[in-house]
N, C-alpha and C positions, 0 to 999 in steps of 0.2 A: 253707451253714447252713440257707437254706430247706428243703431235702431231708429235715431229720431234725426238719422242723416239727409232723408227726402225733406223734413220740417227744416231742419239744419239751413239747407242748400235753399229752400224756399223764402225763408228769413234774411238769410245775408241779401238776397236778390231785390228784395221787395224796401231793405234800408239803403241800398246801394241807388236805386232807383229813385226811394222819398230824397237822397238827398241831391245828387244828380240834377233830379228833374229832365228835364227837355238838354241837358248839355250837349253838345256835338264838339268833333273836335274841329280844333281852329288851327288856323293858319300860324297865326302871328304865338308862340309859346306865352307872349306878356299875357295874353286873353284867356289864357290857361292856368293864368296865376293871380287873380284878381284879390286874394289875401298875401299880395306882396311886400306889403309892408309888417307886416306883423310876420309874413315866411321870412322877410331877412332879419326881423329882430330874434327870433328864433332861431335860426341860422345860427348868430353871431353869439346868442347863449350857448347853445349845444357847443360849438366852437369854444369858447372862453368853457366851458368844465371839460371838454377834452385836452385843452392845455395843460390847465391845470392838473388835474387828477388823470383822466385814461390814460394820455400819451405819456407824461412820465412812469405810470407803471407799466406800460407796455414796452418804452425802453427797456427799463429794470428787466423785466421777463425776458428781452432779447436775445441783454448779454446774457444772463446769471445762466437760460436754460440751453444745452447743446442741439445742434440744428434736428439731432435724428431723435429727440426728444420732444419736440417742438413739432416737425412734422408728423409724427404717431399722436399728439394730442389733435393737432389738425385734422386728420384720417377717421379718429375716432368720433370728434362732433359729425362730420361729413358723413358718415356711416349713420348717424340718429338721424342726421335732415332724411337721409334716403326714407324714411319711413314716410315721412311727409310729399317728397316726390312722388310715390310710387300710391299714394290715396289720390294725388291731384291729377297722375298720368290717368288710373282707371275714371275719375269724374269726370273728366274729358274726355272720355269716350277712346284713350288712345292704348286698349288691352295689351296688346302686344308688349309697348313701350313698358305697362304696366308691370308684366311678367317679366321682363328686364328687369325693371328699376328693385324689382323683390329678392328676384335669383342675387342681385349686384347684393342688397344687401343682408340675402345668407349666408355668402360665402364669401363676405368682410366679416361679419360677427362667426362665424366657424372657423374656417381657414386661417385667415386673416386676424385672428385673437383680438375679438371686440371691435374691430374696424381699423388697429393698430396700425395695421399693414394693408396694403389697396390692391389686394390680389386680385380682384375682380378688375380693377383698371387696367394693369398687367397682363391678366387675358383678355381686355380689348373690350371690356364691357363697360365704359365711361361714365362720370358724373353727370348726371342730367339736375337741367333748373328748371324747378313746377313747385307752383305755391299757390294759397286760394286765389290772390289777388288775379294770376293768371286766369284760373279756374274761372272766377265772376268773368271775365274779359271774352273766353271762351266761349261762354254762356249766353253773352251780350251785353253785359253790364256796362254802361259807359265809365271810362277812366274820373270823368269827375274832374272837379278843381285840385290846384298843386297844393298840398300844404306839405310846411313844415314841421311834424311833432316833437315837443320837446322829448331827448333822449336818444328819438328812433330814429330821427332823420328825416330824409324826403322819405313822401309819400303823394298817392293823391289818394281822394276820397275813397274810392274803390279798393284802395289796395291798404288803407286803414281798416276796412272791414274783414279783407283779406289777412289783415295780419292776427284779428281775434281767430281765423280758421287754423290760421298756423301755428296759433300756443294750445289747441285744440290736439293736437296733432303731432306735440312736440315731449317726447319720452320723459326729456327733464323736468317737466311737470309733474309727474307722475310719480317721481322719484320722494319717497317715503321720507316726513324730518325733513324741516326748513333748513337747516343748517347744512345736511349733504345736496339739497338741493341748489340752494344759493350757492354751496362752494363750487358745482358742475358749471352753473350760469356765471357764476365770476369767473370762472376759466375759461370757460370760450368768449365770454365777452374779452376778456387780456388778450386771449389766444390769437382772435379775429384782428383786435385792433394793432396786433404784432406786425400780421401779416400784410398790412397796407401803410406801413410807417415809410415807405419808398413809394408808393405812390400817393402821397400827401403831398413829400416834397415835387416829385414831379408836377401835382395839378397845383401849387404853389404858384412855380416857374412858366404854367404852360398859359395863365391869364392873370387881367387885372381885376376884372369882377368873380371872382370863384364861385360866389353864389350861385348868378346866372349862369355858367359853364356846370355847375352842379345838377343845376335843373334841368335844360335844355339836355344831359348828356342821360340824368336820369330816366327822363320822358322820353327821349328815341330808345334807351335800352328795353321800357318796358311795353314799348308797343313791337321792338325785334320779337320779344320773350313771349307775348302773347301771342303771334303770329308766326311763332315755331322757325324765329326770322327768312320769313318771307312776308314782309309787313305792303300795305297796298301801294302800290306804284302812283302816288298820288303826293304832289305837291304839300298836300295839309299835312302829309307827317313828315315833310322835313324839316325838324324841330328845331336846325342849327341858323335855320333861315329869318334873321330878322328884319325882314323886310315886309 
C-alpha cells in the first residue's frame, strides 16, 4: 500500500482541489457553510440515532464497566491511532515529531501491554493529533465547505477526504474476520462515545443553537490543529465572530 503513497498523496490533493475549487476562507463561518440546511437536517438525524441507540448504550457501558477498565480500553484504541499520527507527522515533513510519535507507540504496545497502560505518556512523551485531513491542510489544500456526514459528524470537504486516508491507516481494518473486526470498531465506537457523555451535557447548557456552536467550534479547532496552534493572526479565522 505504502508503495503507491506518492499516487496516494497526489490523488487526495487533486479531489480535494476538484472539489474546493477556488474556495478561500471567509470571514463570516455562515459563508463556510452554504449546505446549511441539509448540515442541520443531518445534524439533527445523527442527533436523533445518538439518542436513541449510541448514548443509551454508552450509558450501559459506563456503569456496567469499572473506571481502570474503561481507561486501559481507551489507552489501547489511543495507542492504534498513534500509528496513524506518526504516518501524518513524517508526511508533513515533521521527522523528529515522527520518531517520537513511533518510539510513544513501541513502548505502549511493549511495556505498556498493547497500549493498556500509557507508559510512554508517563515518561513525558505525549498524545499527539495528526490525521490526513491535517496533512491535505499542510500541504495546501483548502478546508472547503462545512458538511455534515451522516454517522461521522462535522466535517469539511478536505477533511472528508482526509478521513478515507485515515481508515487507510487504521490497524482495525486490517484486522482478519468481520465479526473480530466490527466487535474492535463497536468498542471504540461505545468506548469514545462513553468518554464525552459530560461534555454533551455541558455543550447542552453552554447554547441555544448547538449546531452552530458545533460548527464554529469545529472549524477554529481544525484550523489550531493544522497550524500546530499557531493559526494566522488574522480576523478571517475568528470563527466565533458573526459579524
Amino acid at each position: 500500500m505504502f508503495k503507491a503513497k506518492g499516487f496516494f498523496r497526489i490523488s487526495l490533493i487533486s479531489m480535494v482541489v476538484l472539489f474546493t475549487g477556488c474556495a478561500t476562507t471567509q470571514q463570516n463561518p455562515d459563508e463556510r457553510d452554504p449546505f446549511e440546511s441539509y448540515n442541520r437536517a443531518m445534524y439533527k438525524f445523527n442527533d436523533t440515532v445518538d439518542r436513541a441507540v449510541l448514548k443509551p448504550v454508552a450509558k450501559g457501558y459506563d456503569a456496567v464497566v469499572p473506571d481502570a477498565i474503561s481507561w486501559g480500553v481507551s489507552n489501547f484504541f489511543s495507542n492504534l491511532n498513534d500509528i496513524t499520527v506518526a504516518i501524518n507527522s513524517l508526511l508533513q515533513g515533521k521527522f523528529s515529531q515522527a520518531a517520537d510519535d513511533t518510539g510513544r507507540f513501541l513502548l505502549n504496545s511493549t511495556v505498556g501491554v498493547a497500549g493498556i497502560f500509557d507508559v510512554a505518556g508517563h515518561a513525558g512523551n505525549k498524545k499527539r493529533n495528526e490525521d490526513f485531513g491535517q496533512t491535505l491542510g499542510v500541504w495546501g489544500a483548502e478546508p472547503g465547505a462545512y458538511i455534515v456526514l451522516p454517522f461521522f459528524g462535522p466535517r469539511t470537504v478536505r477533511d472528508s477526504f482526509g478521513l478515507v486516508g485515515d481508515m487507510f491507516t487504521d490497524p482495525v481494518m486490517y484486522v482478519e474476520g468481520p465479526g473480530a473486526r466490527n466487535a474492535l470498531a463497536g468498542t471504540r465506537l461505545v468506548d469514545t462515545r462513553a468518554n464525552l457523555l459530560k461534555t454533551q451535557r455541558v455543550l447542552s447548557e453552554a447554547t441555544d443553537d448547538e449546531y452552530a456552536y458545533v460548527r464554529n467550534a469545529y472549524l477554529q479547532r481544525r484550523q489550531y490543529l493544522v497550524y500546530d496552534g499557531n493559526p494566522p493572526n488574522d480576523d478571517d479565522y475568528d470563527l466565533f465572530d458573526d459579524e
